[in-house]
Residue frames as a rotation matrix with the C-alpha (Angstrom) as fourth column:
UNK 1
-0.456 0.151 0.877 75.02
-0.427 -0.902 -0.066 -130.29
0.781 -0.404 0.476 34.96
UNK 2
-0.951 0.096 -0.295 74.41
0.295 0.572 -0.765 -130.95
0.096 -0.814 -0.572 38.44
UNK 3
-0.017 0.993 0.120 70.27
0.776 -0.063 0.628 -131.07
0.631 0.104 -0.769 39.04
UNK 4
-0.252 0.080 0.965 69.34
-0.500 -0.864 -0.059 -127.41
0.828 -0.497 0.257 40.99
UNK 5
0.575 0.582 0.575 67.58
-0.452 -0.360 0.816 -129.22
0.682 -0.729 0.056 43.75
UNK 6
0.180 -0.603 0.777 70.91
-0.903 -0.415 -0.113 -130.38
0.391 -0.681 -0.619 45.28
UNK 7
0.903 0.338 0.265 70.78
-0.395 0.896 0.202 -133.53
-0.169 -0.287 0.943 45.27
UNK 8
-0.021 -0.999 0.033 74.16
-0.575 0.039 0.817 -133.84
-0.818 -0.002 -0.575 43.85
UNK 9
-0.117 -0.591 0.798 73.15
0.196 0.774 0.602 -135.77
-0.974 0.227 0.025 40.89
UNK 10
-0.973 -0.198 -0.117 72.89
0.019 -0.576 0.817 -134.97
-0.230 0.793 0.564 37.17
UNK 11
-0.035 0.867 -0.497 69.40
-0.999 -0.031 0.017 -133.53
-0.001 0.498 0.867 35.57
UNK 12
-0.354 0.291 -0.889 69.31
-0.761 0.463 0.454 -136.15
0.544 0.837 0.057 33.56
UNK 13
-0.628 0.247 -0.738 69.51
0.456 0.885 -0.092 -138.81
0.630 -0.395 -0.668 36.40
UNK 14
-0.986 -0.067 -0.153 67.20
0.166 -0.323 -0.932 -136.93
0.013 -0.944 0.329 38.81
UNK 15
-0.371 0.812 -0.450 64.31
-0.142 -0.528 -0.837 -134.40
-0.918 -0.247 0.311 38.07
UNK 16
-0.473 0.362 -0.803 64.19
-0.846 -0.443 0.299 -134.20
-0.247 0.820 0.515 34.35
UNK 17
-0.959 0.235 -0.159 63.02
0.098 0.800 0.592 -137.75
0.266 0.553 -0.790 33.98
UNK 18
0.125 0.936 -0.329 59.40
0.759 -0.303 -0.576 -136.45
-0.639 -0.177 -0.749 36.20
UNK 19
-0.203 0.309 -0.929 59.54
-0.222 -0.939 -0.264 -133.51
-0.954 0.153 0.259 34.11
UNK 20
-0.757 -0.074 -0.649 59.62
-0.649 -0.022 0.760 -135.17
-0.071 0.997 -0.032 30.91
UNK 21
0.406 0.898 0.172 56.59
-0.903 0.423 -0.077 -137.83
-0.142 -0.124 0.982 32.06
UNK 22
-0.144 -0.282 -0.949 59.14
-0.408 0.890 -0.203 -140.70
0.902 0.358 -0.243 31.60
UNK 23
-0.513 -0.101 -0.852 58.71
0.714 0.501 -0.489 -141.43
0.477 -0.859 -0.185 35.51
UNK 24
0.545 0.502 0.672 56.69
-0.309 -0.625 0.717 -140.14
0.780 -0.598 -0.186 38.25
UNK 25
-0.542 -0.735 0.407 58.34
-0.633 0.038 -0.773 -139.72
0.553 -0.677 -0.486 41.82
UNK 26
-0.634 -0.114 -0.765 58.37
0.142 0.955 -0.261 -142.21
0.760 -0.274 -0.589 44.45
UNK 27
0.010 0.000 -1.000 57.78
0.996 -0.087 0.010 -140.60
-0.087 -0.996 -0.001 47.25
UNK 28
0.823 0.302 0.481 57.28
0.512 -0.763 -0.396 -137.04
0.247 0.572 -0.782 48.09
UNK 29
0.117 -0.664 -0.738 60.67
0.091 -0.733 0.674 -135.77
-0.989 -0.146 -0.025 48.77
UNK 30
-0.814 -0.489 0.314 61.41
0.480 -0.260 0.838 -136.13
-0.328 0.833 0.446 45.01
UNK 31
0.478 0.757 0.446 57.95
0.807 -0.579 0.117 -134.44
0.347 0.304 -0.887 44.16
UNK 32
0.746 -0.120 -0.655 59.49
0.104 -0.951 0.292 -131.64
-0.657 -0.286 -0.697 46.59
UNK 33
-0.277 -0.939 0.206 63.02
0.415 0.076 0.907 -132.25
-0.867 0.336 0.368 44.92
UNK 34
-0.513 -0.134 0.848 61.46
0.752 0.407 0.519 -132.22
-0.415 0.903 -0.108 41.39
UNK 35
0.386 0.879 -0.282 59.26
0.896 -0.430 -0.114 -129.15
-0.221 -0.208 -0.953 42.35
UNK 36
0.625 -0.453 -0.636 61.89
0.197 -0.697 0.689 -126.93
-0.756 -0.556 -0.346 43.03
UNK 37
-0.603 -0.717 0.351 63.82
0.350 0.158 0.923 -128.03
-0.717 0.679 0.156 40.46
UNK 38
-0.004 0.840 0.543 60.50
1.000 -0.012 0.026 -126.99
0.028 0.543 -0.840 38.06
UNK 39
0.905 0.367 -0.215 60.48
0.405 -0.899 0.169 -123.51
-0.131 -0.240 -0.962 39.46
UNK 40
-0.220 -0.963 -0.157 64.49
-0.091 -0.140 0.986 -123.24
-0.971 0.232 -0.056 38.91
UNK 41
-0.829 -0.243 0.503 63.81
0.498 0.086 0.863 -123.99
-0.253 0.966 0.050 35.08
UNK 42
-0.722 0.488 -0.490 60.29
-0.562 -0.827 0.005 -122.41
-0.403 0.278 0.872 34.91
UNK 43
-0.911 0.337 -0.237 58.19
0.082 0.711 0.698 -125.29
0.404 0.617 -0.676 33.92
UNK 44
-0.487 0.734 0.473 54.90
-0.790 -0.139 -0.598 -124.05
-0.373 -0.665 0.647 35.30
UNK 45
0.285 0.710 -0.644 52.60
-0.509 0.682 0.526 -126.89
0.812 0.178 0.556 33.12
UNK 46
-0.094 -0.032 -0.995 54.35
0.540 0.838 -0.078 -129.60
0.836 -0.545 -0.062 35.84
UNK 47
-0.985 0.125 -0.123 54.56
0.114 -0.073 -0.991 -127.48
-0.133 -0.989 0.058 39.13
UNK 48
-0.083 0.987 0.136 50.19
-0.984 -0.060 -0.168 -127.06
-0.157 -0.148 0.976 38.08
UNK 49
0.271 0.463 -0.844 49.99
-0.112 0.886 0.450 -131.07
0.956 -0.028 0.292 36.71
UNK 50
-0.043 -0.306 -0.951 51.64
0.310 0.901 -0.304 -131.82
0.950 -0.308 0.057 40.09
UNK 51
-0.887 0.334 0.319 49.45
-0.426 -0.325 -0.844 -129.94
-0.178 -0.885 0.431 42.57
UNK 52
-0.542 0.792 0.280 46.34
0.697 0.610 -0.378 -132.08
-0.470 -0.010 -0.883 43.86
UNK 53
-0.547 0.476 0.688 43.37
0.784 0.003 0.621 -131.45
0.294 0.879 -0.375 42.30
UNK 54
0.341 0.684 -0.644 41.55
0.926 -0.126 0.357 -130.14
0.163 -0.718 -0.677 45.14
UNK 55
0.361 -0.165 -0.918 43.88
0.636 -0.676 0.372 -127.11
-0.682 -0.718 -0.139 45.59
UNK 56
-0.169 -0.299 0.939 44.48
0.985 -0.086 0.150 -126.10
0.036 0.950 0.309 41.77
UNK 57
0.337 0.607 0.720 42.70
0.634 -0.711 0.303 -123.67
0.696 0.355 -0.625 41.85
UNK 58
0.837 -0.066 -0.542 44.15
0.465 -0.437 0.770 -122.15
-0.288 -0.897 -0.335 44.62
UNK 59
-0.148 -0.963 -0.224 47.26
-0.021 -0.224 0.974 -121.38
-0.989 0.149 0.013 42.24
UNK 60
0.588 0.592 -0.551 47.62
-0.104 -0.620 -0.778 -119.56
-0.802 0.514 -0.303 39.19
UNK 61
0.417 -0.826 0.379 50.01
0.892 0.453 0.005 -120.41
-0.176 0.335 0.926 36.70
UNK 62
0.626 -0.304 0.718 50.25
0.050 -0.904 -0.425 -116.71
0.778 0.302 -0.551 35.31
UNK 63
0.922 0.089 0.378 51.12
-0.313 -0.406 0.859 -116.41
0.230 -0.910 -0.346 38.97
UNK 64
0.672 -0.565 0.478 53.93
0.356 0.813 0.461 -119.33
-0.649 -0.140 0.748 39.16
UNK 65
0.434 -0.727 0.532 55.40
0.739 -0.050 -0.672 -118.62
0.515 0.685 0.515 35.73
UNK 66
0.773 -0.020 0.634 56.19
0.025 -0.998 -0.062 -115.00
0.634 0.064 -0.771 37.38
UNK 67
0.904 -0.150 0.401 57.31
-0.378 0.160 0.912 -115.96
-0.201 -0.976 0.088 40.36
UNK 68
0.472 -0.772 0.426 59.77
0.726 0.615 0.308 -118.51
-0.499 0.164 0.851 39.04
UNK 69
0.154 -0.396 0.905 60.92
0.801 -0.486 -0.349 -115.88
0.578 0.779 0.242 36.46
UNK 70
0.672 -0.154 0.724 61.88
-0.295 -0.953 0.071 -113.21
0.679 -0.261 -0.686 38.84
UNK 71
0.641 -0.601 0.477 64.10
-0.640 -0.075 0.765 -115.04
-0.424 -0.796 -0.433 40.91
UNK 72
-0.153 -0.852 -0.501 67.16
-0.595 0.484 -0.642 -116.72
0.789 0.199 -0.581 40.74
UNK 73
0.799 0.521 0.299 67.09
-0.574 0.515 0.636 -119.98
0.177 -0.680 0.711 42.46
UNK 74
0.355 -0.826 0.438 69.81
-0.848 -0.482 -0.221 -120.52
0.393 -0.293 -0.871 44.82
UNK 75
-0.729 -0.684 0.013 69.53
-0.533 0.556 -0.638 -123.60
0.429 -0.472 -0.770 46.88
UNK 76
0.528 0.846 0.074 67.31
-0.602 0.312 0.735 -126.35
0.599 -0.432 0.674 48.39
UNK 77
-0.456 -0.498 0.738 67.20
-0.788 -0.160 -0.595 -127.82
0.414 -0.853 -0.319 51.75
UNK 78
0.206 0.928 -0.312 65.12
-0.157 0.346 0.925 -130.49
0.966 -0.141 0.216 52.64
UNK 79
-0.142 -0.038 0.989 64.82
-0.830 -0.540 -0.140 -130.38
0.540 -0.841 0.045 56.43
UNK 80
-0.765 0.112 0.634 63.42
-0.063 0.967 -0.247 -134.04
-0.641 -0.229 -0.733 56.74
UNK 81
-0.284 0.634 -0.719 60.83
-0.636 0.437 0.636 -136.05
0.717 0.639 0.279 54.56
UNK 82
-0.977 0.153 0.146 58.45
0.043 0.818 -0.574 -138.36
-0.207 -0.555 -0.806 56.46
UNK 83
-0.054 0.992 0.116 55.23
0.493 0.127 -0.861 -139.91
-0.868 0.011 -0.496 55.23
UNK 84
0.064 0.246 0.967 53.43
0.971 -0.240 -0.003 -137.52
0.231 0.939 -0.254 53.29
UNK 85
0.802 -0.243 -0.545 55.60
0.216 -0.734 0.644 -134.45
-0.557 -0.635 -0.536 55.03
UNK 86
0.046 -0.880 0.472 58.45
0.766 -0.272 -0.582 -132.20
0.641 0.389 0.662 53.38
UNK 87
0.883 0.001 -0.469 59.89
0.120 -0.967 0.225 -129.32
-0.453 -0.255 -0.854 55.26
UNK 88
0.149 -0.882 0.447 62.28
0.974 0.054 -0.218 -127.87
0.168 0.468 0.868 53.21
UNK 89
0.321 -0.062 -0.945 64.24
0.070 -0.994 0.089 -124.33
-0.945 -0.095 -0.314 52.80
UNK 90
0.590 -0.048 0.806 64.23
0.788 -0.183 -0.588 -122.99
0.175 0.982 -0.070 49.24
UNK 91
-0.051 -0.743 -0.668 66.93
0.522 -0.590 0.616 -120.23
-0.851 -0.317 0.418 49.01
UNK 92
0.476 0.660 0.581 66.27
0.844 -0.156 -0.513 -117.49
-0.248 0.734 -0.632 46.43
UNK 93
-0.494 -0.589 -0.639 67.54
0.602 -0.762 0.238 -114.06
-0.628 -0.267 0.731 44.78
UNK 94
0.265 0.918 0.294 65.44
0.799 -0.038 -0.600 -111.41
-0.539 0.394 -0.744 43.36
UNK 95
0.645 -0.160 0.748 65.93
0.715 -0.219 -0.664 -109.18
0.270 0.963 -0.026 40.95
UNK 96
0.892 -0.235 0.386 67.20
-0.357 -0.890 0.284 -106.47
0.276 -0.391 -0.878 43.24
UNK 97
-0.006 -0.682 -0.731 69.49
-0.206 0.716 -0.667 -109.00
0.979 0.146 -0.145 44.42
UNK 98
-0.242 -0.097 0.965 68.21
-0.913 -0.313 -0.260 -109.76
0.327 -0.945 -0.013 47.46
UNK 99
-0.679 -0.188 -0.710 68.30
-0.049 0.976 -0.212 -113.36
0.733 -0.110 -0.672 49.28
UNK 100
0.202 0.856 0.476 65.20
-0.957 0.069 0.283 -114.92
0.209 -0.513 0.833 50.96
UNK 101
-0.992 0.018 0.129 64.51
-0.001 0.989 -0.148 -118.52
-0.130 -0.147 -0.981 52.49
UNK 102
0.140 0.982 -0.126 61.18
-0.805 0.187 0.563 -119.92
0.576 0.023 0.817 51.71
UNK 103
-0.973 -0.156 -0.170 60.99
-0.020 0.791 -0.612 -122.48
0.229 -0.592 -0.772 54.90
UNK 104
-0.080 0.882 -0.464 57.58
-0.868 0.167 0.468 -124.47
0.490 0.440 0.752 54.23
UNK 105
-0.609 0.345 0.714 56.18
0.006 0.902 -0.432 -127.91
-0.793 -0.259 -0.552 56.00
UNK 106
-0.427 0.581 -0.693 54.47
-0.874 -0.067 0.482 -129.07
0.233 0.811 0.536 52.59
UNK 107
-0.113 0.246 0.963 51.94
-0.161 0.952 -0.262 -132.09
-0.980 -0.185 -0.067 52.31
UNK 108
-0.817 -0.066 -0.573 51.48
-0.514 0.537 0.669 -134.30
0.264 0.841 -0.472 49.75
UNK 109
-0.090 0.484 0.871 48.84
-0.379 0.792 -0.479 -137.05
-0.921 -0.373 0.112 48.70
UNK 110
-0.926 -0.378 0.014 49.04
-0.286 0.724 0.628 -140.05
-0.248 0.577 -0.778 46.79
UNK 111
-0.178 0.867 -0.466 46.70
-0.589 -0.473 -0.655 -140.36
-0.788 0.158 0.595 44.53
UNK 112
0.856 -0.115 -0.504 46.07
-0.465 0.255 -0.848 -143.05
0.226 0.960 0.165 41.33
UNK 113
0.694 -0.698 0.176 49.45
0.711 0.703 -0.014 -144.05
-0.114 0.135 0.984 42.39
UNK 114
0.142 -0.610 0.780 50.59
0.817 -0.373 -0.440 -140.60
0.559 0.699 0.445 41.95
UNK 115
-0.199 -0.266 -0.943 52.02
0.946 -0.305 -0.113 -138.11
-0.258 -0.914 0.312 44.41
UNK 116
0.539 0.420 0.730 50.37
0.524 -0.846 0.099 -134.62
0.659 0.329 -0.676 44.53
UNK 117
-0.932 -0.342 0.118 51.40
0.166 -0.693 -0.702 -131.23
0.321 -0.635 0.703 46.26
UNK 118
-0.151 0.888 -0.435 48.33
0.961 0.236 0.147 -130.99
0.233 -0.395 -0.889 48.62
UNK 119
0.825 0.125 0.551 49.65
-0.052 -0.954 0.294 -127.47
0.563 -0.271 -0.781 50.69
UNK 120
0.173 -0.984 -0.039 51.80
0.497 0.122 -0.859 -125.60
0.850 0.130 0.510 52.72
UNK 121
0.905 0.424 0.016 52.41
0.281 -0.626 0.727 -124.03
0.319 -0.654 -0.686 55.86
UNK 122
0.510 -0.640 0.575 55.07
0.124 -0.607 -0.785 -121.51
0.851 0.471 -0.231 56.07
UNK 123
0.607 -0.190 -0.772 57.72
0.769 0.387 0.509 -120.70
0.202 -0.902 0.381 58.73
């Protein structure tokens, strides 16, 4: 199966190895890559281990788990990656069956050696 966030290669070689803790991403496009892909399967524990600390709290899991579970998840974009910059479009369908873009400029910071989701600002 081909990984949701579009990358064209299989799970196995892609996201699921950050989701299982066997690797951590390089860099944050795969954090975004591996994010998306997290919210396509519903894995809230990793889309909360892999927001910074500082903004945890700013996000609920109850909140996430819901979220991810009401939509079908259609497609990612990544607009460009630079630094500690993602802008991506997330492509979505909700129960009604209606299609959204989520088009975000996320940061990131690198932390321990480990990339975080920092925030977002929407478009």
């Amino acid at each position: 199966m081909n990984c949701p966030c579009c990358s064209g290669k299989p799970y196995e070689n892609c996201c699921e190895p950050f989701h299982l803790a066997k690797e951590n991403p390089e860099n944050p496009e795969q954090l975004m890559r591996s994010r998306y892909t997290a919210f396509a399967k519903v894995l809230t524990d990793y889309l909360v281990e892999t927001t910074h600390f500082s903004t945890q709290k700013l996000h609920d899991a109850k909140d996430i788990e819901n979220w991810a579970k009401s939509n079908k998840w259609l497609k990612l974009e990544i607009v460009f990656a630079k630094d500690d910059k993602v802008r991506f479009r997330a492509f979505y369908q909700d129960q009604k069956g209606d299609i959204y873009e989520h088009d975000e400029l996320s940061t990131f910071k690198k932390e321990n050696g480990k990339w975080f989701y920092l925030d977002g600002e929407f478009y």
